[in-house]
C-alpha positions as CSV (number, residue, x, y, z in Angstrom):
1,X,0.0,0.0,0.0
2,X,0.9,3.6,-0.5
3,X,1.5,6.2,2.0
4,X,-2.3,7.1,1.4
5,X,-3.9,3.5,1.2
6,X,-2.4,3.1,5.0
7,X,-3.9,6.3,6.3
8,X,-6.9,6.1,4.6
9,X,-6.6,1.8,6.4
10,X,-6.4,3.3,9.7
11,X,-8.7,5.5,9.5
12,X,-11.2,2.9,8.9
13,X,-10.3,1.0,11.6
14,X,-9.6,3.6,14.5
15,X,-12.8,4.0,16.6
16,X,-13.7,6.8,18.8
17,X,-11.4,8.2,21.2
18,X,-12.9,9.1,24.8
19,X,-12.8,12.0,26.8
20,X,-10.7,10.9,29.8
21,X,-9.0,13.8,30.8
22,X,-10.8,16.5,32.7
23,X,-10.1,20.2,31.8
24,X,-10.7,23.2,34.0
25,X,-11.9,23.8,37.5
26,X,-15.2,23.9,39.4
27,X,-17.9,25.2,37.2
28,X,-16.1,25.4,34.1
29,X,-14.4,22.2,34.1
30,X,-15.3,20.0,30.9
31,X,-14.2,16.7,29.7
32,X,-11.6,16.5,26.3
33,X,-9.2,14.1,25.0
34,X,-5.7,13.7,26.3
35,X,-2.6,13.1,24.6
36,X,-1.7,9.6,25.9
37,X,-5.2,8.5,24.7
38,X,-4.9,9.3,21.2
39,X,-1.4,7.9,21.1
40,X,-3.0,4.7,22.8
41,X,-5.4,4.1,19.9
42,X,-2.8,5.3,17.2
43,X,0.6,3.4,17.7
44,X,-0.9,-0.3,17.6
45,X,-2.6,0.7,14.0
46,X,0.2,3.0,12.9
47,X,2.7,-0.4,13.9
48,X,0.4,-2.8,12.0
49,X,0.1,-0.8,8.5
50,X,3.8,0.7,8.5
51,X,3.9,3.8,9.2
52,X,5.8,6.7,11.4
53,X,4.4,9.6,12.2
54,X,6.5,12.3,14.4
55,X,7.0,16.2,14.3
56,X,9.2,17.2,11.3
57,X,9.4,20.5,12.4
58,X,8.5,23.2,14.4
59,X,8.2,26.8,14.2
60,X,7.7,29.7,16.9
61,X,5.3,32.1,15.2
62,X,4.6,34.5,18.5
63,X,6.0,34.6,21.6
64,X,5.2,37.1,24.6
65,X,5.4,37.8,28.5
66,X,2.8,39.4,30.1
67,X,3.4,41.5,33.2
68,X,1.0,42.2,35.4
69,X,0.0,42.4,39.7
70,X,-2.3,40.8,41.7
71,X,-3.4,41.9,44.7
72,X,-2.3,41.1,48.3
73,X,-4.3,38.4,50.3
74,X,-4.7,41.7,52.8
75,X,-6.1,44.8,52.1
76,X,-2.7,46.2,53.3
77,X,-0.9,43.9,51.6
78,X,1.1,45.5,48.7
79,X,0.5,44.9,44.6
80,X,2.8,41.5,43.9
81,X,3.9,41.0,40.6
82,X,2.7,38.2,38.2
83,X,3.9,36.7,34.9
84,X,2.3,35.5,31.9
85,X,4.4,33.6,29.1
86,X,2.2,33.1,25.4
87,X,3.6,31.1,22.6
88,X,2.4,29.9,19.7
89,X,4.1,27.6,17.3
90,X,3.6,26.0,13.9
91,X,4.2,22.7,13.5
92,X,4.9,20.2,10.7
93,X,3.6,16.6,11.6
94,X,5.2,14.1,9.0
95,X,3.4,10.4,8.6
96,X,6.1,8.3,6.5
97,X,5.5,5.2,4.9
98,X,8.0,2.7,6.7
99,X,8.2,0.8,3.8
100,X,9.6,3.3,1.2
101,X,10.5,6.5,3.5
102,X,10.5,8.6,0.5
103,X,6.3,8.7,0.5
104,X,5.1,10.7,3.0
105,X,2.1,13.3,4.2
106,X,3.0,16.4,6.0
107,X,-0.6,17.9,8.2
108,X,0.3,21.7,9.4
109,X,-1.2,22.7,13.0
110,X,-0.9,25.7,14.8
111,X,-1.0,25.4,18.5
112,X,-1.0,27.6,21.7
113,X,0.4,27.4,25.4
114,X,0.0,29.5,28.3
115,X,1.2,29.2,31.9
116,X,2.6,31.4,34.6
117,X,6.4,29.4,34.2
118,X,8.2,27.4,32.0
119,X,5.7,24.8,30.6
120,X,4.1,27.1,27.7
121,X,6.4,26.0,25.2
122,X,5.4,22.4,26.6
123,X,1.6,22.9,26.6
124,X,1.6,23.9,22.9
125,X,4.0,21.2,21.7
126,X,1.3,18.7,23.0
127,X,-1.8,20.2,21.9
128,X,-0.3,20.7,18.2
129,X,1.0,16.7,18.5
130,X,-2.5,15.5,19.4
131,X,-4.9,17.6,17.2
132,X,-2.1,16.6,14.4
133,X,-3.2,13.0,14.7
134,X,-6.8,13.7,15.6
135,X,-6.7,15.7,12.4
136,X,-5.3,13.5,10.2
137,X,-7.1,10.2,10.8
138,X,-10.4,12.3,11.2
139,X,-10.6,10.2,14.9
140,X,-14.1,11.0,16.2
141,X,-14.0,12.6,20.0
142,X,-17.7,13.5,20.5
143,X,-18.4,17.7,20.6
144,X,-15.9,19.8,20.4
145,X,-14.5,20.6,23.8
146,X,-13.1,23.7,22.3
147,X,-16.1,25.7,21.6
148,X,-17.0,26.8,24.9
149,X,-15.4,26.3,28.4
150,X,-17.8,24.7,29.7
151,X,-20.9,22.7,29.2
152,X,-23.4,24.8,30.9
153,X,-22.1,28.4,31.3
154,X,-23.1,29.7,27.6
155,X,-25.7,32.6,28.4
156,X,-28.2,33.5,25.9
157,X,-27.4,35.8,23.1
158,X,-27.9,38.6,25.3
159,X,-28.3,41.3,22.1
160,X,-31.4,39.2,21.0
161,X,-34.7,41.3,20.8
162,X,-37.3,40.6,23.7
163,X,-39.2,37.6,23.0
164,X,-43.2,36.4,23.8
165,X,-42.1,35.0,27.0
166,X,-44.2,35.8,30.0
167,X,-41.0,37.0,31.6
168,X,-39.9,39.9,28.5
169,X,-43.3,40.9,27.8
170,X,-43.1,45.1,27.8
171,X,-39.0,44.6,28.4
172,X,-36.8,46.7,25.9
173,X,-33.6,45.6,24.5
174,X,-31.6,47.4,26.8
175,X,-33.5,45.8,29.6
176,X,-33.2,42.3,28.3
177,X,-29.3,43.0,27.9
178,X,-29.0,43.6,31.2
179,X,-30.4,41.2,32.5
180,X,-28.4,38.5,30.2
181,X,-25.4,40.6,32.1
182,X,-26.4,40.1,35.8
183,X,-27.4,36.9,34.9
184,X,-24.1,35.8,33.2
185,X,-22.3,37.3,36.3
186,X,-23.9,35.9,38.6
187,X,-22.5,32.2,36.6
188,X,-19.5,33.5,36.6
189,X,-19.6,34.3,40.7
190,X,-21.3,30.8,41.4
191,X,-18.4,29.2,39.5
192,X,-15.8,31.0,41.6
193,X,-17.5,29.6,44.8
194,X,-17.3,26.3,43.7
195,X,-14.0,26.1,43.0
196,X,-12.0,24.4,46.2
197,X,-9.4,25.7,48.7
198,X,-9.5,29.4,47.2
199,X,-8.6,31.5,49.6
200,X,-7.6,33.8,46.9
201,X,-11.1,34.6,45.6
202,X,-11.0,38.3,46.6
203,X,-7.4,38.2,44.6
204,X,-9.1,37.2,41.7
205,X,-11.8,39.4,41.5
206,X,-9.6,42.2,42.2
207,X,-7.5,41.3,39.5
208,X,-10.4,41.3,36.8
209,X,-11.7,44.3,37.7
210,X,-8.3,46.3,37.6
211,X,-7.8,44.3,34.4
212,X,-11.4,46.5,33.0
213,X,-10.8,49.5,34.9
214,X,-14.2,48.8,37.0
215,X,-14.2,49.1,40.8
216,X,-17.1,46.0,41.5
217,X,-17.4,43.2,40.0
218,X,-21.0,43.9,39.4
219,X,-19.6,46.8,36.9
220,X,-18.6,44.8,34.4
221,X,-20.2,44.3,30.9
222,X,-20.0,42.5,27.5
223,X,-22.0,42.9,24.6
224,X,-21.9,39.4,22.9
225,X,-21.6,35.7,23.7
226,X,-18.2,35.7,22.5
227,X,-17.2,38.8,25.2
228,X,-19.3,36.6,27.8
229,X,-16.8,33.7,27.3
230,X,-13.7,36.0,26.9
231,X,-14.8,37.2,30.1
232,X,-15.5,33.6,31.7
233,X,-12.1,32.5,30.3
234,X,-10.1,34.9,31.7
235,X,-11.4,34.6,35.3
236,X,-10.3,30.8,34.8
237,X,-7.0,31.5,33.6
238,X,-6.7,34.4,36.9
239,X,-7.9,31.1,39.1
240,X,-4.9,28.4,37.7
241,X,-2.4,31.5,38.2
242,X,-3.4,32.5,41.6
243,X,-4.0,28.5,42.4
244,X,0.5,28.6,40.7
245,X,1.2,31.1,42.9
246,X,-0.3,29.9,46.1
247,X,1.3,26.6,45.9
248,X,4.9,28.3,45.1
249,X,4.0,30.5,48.4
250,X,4.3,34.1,46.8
């Protein structure tokens, strides 16, 4: 077979890949598929039909450090300063038919990592590896655990005109908006109170809100879904730094 008659075989034959590996915290925590699982159900079929897949080559195509403060677990506790390292790289995944080497097809991915340390380069070296392979032999996963943080924390689209409901009857648009605010707020608070061991909670809000330039939490606004879950992603991504920062004691 040619390089395209064993993809195209184990493609066929690879069945769904499950979503073992839990992603987030508290309220926005989903399910996706890890890395070791898609390797598990690749290597035995890739073995079988000859062929070796691995990263050609990789390619940084932005890189950045984000500065930035938190604030003190006391109210007289001063500003401390926090990091943010971004990367994203290209990458160059190369399946080769074992057989005759000189056959091969190459599946481009971009991929991004984020983390308060080191591990950003890390984080998007294994999220282009895996969607590489899930890519390429079209491996079904279920919905898309990329969409939206979580399962149940998509508000309505808050900009929709009042509908027949009992409950907007005689409401305005600029009354149903607001009300799709406080109510997507008040998710965003119950999934902050769920979350275990944060001691930091305060931290966090106070972070968001000097990040928008409000004084209460209660101040802040977006206009869309899409700012709802810019919004809801950020405070998650405040939560795993301040949860990094607790454990390393600063």
């Amino acid at each position: 077979m040619n390089i395209y008659e064993r993809l195209s075989t184990i493609t066929d034959e690879l069945n769904a890949v499950a979503k073992n590996l839990t992603v987030g915290v508290g309220n926005s925590k989903y399910k996706g598929v890890g890395e070791a699982d898609v390797l598990s159900a690749v290597k035995p079929l890739e073995k079988k039909y000859g062929v070796y897949s691995y990263p050609m080559d990789r390619e940084i195509v932005y890189a950045e450090t984000f500065k930035g403060q938190k604030a003190g677990y006391k109210p007289t506790d001063p500003p401390k300063t926090t990091y943010k390292f971004v990367i994203r790289i290209k990458t160059i995944y190369r399946f080769v038919n074992i057989e005759k080497p000189s056959e091969y097809v190459d599946q481009v991915v971009f991929s991004d990592g984020e983390d308060p340390m080191d591990k950003a380069p890390g984080k998007a070296m294994t999220y282009g590896d895996k969607y590489a392979l899930l890519k390429a032999y079209k491996i079904i996963t279920g919905d898309d655990p990329d969409q939206y943080s979580s399962n149940d924390t998509t508000p309505t689209n808050y900009t929709q005109q009042p509908t027949n409901h009992s409950s907007m009857k005689g409401k305005t648009e600029a009354q149903v908006k607001q009300e799709g605010i406080k109510k997507g707020l008040q998710t965003i608070m119950r999934q902050l109170d769920k979350v275990e061991n944060i001691p930091y909670k305060d931290s966090v809000i106070k972070q968001i809100c000097m990040n928008h330039d409000v004084k209460e939490f209660n101040q802040l606004t977006f206009n869309s879904n899409d700012e709802y879950l810019a919004l809801l992603n950020e405070v998650k991504k405040q939560i795993e730094t301040e949860k990094d920062l607790a454990q390393m004691g600063i």
